[in-house]
Phi, psi and omega in degrees: 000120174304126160340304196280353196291281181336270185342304165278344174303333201266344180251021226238310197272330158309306194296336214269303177310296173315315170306322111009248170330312192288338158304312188277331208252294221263340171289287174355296187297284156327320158320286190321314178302344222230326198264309186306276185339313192259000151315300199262354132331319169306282176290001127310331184306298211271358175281308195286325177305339182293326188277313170314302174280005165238042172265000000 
């Protein structure tokens, strides 16, 4: 087996893996911005009926 063969063989499953993660961390991430974003849309919600109801 030729020398660059061997090389991708030893680095083709670090990149695959490293892609992986970098997939997982940005679905992850995303989740969060998104779980936040309508957190605090919620508690806008629940500000203005307060103020609307102590009017």
């Amino acid at each position: 087996m030729p020398v660059w063969q061997q090389v991708l063989v030893g680095i083709v499953p670090s990149i695959g893996v490293g892609a992986l993660f970098w997939f997982v961390m940005r679905a992850v991430i995303r989740a969060d911005r998104n779980e936040r974003a309508a957190l605090a849309q919620e508690d806008a919600a629940a500000a203005q009926e307060d103020n609307a109801a102590q009017a």
